[in-house]
Every structure is written in structure tokens, then in C-alpha cells.
C-alpha positions in Angstrom: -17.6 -37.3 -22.9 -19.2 -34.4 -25.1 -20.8 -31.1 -23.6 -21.9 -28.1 -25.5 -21.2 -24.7 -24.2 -17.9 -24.9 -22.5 -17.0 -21.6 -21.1 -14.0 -21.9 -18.8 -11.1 -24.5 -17.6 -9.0 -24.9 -14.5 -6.7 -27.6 -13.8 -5.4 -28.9 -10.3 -1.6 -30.1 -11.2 -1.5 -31.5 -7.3 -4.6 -33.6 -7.3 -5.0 -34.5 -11.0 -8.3 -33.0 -11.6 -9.7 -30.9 -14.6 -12.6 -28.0 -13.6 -15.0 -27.4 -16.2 -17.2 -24.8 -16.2 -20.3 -24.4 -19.1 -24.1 -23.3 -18.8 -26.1 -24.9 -15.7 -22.6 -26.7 -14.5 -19.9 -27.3 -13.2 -17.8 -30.6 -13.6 -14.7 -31.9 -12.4 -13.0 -34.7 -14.4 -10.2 -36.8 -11.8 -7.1 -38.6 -14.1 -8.3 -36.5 -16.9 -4.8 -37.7 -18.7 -5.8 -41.4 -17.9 -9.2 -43.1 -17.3 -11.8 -39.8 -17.3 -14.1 -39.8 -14.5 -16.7 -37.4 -14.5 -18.7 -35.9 -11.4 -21.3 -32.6 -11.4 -20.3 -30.0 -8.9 -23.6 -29.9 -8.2 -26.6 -27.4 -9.8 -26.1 -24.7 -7.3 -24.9 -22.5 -10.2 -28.3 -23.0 -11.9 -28.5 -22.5 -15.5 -25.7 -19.5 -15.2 -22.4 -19.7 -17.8 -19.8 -20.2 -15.6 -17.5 -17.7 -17.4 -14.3 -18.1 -15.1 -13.3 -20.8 -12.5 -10.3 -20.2 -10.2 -8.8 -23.0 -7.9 -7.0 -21.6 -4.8 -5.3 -24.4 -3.2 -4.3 -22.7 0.2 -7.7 -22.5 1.1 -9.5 -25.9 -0.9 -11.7 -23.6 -2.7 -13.3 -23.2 -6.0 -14.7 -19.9 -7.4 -16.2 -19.7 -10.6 -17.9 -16.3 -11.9 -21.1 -16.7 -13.6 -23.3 -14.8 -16.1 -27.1 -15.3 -15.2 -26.7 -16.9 -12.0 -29.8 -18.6 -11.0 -29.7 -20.5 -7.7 -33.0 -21.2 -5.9 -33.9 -18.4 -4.1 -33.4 -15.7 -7.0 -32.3 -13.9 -9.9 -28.4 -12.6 -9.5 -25.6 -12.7 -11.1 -22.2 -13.1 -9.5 -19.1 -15.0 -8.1 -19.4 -18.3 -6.3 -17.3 -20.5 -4.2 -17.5 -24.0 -3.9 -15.7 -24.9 -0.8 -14.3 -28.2 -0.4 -14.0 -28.9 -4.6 -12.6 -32.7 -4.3 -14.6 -33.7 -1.7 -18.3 -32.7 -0.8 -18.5 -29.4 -2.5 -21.1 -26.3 -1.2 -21.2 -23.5 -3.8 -22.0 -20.1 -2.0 -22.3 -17.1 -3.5 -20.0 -14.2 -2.4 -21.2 -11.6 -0.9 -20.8 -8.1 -2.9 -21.2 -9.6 -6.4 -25.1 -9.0 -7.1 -26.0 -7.7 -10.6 -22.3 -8.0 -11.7 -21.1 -11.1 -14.8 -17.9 -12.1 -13.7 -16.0 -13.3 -16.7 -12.9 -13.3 -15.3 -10.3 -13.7 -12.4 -7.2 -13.8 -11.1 -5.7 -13.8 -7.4 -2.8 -12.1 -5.6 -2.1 -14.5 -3.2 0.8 -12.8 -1.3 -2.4 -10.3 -0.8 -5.0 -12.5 -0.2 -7.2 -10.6 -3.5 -8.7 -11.6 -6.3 -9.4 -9.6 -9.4 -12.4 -9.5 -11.2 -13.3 -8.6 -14.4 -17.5 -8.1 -14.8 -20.1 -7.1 -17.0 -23.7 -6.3 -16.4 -25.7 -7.9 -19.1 -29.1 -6.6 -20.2 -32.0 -7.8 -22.9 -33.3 -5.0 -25.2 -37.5 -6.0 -25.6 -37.9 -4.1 -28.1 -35.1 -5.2 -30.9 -34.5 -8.5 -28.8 -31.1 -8.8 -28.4 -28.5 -8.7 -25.6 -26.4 -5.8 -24.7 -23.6 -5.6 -22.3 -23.2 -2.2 -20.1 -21.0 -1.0 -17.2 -17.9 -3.2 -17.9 -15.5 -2.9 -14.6 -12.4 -4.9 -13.1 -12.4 -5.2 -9.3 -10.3 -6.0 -6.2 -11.7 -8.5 -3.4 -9.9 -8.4 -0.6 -9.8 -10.9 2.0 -12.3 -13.5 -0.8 -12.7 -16.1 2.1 -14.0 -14.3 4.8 -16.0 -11.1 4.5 -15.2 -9.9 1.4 -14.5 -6.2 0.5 -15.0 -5.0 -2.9 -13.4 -1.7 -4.8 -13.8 -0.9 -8.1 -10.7 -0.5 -10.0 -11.5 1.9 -12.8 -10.0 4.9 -13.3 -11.4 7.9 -14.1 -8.5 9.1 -16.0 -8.3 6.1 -18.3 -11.7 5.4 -18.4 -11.4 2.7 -21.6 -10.9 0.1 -19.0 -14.4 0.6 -17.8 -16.0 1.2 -20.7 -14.8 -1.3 -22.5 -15.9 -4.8 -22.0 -12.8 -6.6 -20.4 -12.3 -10.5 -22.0 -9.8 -11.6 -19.5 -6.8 -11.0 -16.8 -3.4 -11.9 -16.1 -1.5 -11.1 -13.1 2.3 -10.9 -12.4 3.2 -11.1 -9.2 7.0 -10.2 -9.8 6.6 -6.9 -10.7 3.1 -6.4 -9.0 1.3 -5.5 -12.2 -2.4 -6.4 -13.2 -3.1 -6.7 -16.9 -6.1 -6.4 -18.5 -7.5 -7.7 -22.3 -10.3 -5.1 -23.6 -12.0 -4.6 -26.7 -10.4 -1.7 -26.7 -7.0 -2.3 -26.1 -4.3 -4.5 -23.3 -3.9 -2.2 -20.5 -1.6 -2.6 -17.6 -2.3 -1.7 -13.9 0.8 -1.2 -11.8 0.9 -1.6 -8.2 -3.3 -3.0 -8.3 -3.2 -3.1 -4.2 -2.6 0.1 -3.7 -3.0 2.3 -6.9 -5.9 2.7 -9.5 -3.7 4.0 -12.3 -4.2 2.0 -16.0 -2.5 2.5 -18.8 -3.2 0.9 -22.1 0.1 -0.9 -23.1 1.0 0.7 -26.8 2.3 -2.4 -28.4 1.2 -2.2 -32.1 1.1 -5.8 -31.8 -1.9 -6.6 -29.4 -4.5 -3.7 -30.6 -7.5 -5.4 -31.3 -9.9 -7.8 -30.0 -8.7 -9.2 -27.1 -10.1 -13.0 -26.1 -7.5 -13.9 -23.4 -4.0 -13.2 -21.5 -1.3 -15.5 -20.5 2.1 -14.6 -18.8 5.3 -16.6 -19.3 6.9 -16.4 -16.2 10.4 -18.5 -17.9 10.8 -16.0 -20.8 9.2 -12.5 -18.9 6.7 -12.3 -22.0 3.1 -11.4 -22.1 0.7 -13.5 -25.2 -2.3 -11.5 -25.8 -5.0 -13.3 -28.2 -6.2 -10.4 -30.9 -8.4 -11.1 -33.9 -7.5 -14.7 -35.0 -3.7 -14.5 -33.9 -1.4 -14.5 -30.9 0.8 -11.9 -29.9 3.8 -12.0 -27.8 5.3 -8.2 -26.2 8.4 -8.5 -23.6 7.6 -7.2 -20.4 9.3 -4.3 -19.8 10.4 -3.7 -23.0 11.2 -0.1 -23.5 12.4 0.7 -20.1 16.1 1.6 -19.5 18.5 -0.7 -17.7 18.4 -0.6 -13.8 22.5 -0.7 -13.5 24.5 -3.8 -13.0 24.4 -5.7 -9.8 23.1 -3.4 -7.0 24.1 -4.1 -3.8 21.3 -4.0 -1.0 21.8 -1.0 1.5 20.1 0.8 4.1 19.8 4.0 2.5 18.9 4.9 -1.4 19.4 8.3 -2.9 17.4 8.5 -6.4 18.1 12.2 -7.6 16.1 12.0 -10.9 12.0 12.3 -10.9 9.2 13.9 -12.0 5.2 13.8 -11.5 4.1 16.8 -13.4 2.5 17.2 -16.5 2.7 13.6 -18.4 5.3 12.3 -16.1 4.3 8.6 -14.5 6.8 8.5 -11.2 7.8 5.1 -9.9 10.2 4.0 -6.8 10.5 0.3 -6.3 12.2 -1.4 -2.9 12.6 -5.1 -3.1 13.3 -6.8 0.2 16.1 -9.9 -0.8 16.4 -10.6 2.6 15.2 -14.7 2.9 14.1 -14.0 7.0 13.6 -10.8 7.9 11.4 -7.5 7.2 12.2 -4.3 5.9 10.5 -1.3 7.7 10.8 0.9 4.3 10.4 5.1 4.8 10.4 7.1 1.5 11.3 10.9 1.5 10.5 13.1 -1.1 13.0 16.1 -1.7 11.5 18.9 -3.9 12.2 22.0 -5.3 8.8 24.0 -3.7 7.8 22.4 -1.1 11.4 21.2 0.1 10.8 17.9 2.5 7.9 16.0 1.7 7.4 13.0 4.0 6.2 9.8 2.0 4.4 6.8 2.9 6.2 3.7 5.1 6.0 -0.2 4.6 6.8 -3.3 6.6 8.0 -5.4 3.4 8.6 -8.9 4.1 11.2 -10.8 3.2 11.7 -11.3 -0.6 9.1 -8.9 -2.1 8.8 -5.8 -3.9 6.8 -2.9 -3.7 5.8 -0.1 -6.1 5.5 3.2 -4.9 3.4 5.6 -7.4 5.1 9.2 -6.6 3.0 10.6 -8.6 0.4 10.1 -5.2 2.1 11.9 -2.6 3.6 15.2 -4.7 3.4 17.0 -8.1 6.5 18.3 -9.3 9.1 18.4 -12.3 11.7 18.2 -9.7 11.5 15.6 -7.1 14.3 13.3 -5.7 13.7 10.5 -3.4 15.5 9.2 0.0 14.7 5.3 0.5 15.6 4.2 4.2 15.4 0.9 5.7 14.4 1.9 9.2 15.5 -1.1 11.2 18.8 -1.5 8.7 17.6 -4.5 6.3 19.6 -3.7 3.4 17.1 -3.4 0.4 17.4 -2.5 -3.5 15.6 0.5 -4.8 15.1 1.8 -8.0 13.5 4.8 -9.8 11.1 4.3 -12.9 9.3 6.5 -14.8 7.3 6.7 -17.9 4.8 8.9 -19.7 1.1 8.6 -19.2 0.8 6.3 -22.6 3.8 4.3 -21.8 5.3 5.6 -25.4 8.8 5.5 -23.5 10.2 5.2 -20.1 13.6 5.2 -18.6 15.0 3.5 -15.3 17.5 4.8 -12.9 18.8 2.9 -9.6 20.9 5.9 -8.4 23.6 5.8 -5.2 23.7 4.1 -2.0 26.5 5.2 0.3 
């Protein structure tokens, strides 16, 4: 079977079945690798581009994010979920996404978000061509009841907004959001709870970006730039965490710094299989003295990211880690400078 226009893919390993997404539809082929079927998804998309289709299996939903959405009862653009995609599917629109071209997304499950990236598109009358304008990448929480919607740009790195973003790529072991622009890859640490990008210096993916993928086997990012494909190692340039920490209840990490360039990290992983970590940091400085930090329930096997750089400015901070009901947990120290040009890792002491 032969259609024009074919803007996105997703395939359903557990079921067997290919989504398609193109202008005015979207199609799902069952036993794609054996004897095609082919059913439309239904017109509910109208004569949109479905730019992006993401199958979440937990909740037997579809969502595919359109350019020029056109559905019945008016002109919008947006995201739209098809609920129930192997069966009798209902495309909806979700709520939040008017006048916004979502070309891309990717979802946190252990957070119940999605990520978006959008463009507003626009037609010049007057030399009669198309012009894209207030490119952003957003967090949806909670997608499949009443969504909530925050922009993600940061003012500080504002080539992420700017910039038309082609694509996104999420890793959830180490909690980072990544982002392919016309400008440039940038990386977004710790997306749930921190706005900070920075655009990964890798002379190897500047360009034209088209789209992202993340090998999970080999820890490697591809980024498609130009007419080639790149591969970076994530993490590369960091320094070594130490060999074989042992979990503990209580983390002393003496190095850090916030001010000037500085980019402050503490990360807590939880390797407990069963219970939760109640995790307390403390900030130890040399003006202010005791600065209380933020506290987490973390849940069994996760990590978290804690930006220092959020709670004090400094170019002499240490930080106590404390597991308040005494699930041992791992903590390290990572920092960086604003442009990622270098960084260094420290795991420091544990009694």
C-alpha cells in the first residue's frame, strides 16, 4: 500500500501493529511483518500532518501531534488522543494545545508527562509563503486526565525557544530531556523539576538536526545533522563517580559550587527493590552557614537530580544527604560549567 506524505511512525511490539501518521490521517497496519492489513483511525484529525504519534500502553492510548488540525467544529492546531487505538478509537483533542504544532513527543512515564516540542505556523499574504514562529518544548502533566501545561524554555538559554525544535529523546536513567534544534542538541537535566538547558558542545552534532535516538545498551545518543548520523557517549567528559559505592544513610559531599559559571548537581539513587527513601539535603556554606534544602520520597529504584544551583549561590557549598527513615541510598556530586565544556564527578564519604 502507497501513501504520500508520511510524517510520523510508531510501532506496538505487544500487539503487532504499525501507527502511521500523514496529512488528513491516521492508519494502523496489524501483522505489518506478515499479511498488511490496513484500517483509517478515522478523519477526526482532519486534513492536519500528524507530525508525531506516541503509543502509551499503560493507558491504551494514542496521541499524535498535528500541524493544521482541522476537526469539525474549528480551526486549531494541537495534540490529540485516540483512546482505545486497536479497538474502536475516539480521537479528542487535549485540552491546552490550541494554536500550538506539535511535532514532537516523548513521555516520562515514572511521571506520568509528556514532552512536547511545538511550533506556531503562520502564512505571509503578502510574499506567500509559510513561516514558523514561537518554537517551545513543553511538560504535560498528568496527559490523561486534566492536563497541565508549562512551558519549558529558559530564559537563560533562550536558543531552545527560538529555535525550531525537530525532535526529542528522553532518558529516563539519568532523568535528562534532549532536544534536536536547528540551532544545536541541547540537553535538559532533571525536566520535572528544573528548566535549565544547555546546548551539548559535541563538535559532532552541530547542525541541522532531523531527529534523536538513545541507545539504552551502549549509553549513546545518535543525533541526525545535515545528511549524516552522529553518535556522542552520554556522559562523556564527566569524571568517574568512585568504584563501587556502598548505599548509606548519610552522604557528606564537601566539594560544590553555584556561583559564577558553576552548574551544581547532587544525585540520590534509591537501589532499594521495596521500600522508599525519605531523602533531606543540607547545604553547608561559607556565608550563610546552614542552608536547609529541599526533601523527597524516592521510590524504590530511582534517581533524582537535585540542581543546587536552585536553593544557594556560592563558590563554597558542601552538601549533607540523609535518608530520614534509614534506606541506605547512593549520592553523588556533579558539576559542570554553564556550556558543558567540562565537568567533573565526586561521590564523597559516607560514615
Amino acid at each position: 500500500m502507497r501513501y504520500d506524505n508520511v510524517h510520523s511512525m510508531v510501532y506496538d511490539g505487544e500487539s503487532d501493529i504499525l501507527y502511521v501518521g500523514f496529512i488528513g490521517q491516521v492508519l494502523r497496519c496489524i501483522h505489518p511483518a506478515a499479511e498488511a492489513r490496513w484500517e483509517d483511525m478515522g478523519t477526526s484529525i482532519g486534513d492536519g500532518e500528524a507530525e508525531a504519534l506516541y503509543i502509551d500502553k499503560e493507558r491504551d492510548t494514542l496521541y499524535a501531534g498535528c500541524m493544521d488540525w482541522n476537526p469539525d467544529d474549528g480551526d486549531y492546531q494541537g495534540l490529540g488522543a485516540c483512546a482505545d487505538p486497536e479497538g474502536s478509537p475516539s480521537w479528542k483533542r487535549v485540552s491546552g494545545s490550541d494554536n500550538l504544532g506539535v511535532v514532537a513527543i516523548v513521555m516520562d512515564e515514572a511521571r506520568n508527562a509528556l514532552y512536547l516540542a511545538s511550533w506556531v505556523r503562520g502564512f505571509n499574504t503578502e510574499e506567500g509563503y509559510i513561516y514558523y514562529r514561537n518554537s517551545d518544548i513543553w511538560r504535560v502533566t498528568t496527559p490523561d486526565t486534566v492536563p497541565r501545561w508549562e512551558s519549558m524554555s529558559n530564559p537563560d538559554e533562550p536558543g531552545v525557544k527560538a529555535y525550531a525544535a525537530y525532535s526529542l529523546a528522553f532518558d529516563a536513567s539519568r532523568n535528562v530531556l534532549y532536544a534536536d534544534c536547528s540551532d544545536g542538541v541541547f540537553e535538559c537535566p532533571g525536566p520535572d523539576t528544573s528548566e535549565y538547558w544547555n546546548e551539548i558542545r559535541d563538535q559532532s552534532i552541530q547542525g541541522f538536526e532531523a531527529a534523536l535516538f538513545i541507545d539504552s545498551v551502549s549509553e549513546g545518543l545518535f543525533a541526525s545533522c545535515d545528511s549524516e548520523i552522529w553518535y556522542t557517549p552520554l556522559g562523556s567528559g564527566g569524571g568517574d563517580g568512585g568504584e563501587g559505592p556502598i548505599p548509606a544513610g548519610t552522604w557528606y559531599l564537601a566539594e560544590g559550587a553555584t556561583a559564577g559559571n558553576f552548574d551544581c548537581w547532587v544525585l540520590v539513587m534509591n537501589p532499594d527493590e521495596q521500600q522508599t527513601a525519605k531523602v533531606k539535603l543540607t547545604f553547608l556554606t561559607k556565608e550563610q552557614g546552614r542552608v536547609e534544602g529541599p526533601t523527597l520520597d524516592l521510590p524504590p529504584g530511582k534517581r533524582h537530580s537535585f540542581h543546587v544551583d536552585d536553593y544557594v549561590t556560592t563558590f563554597d557549598v558542601s552538601t549533607l544527604v540523609s535518608s530520614e527513615n534509614g534506606v541506605p541510598v547512593v549520592a553523588e556530586r556533579a558539576m559542570y560549567d554553564d556550556a558543558r565544556t567540562w565537568a567533573h564527578d565526586s561521590v564523597g564519604y559516607s560514615p
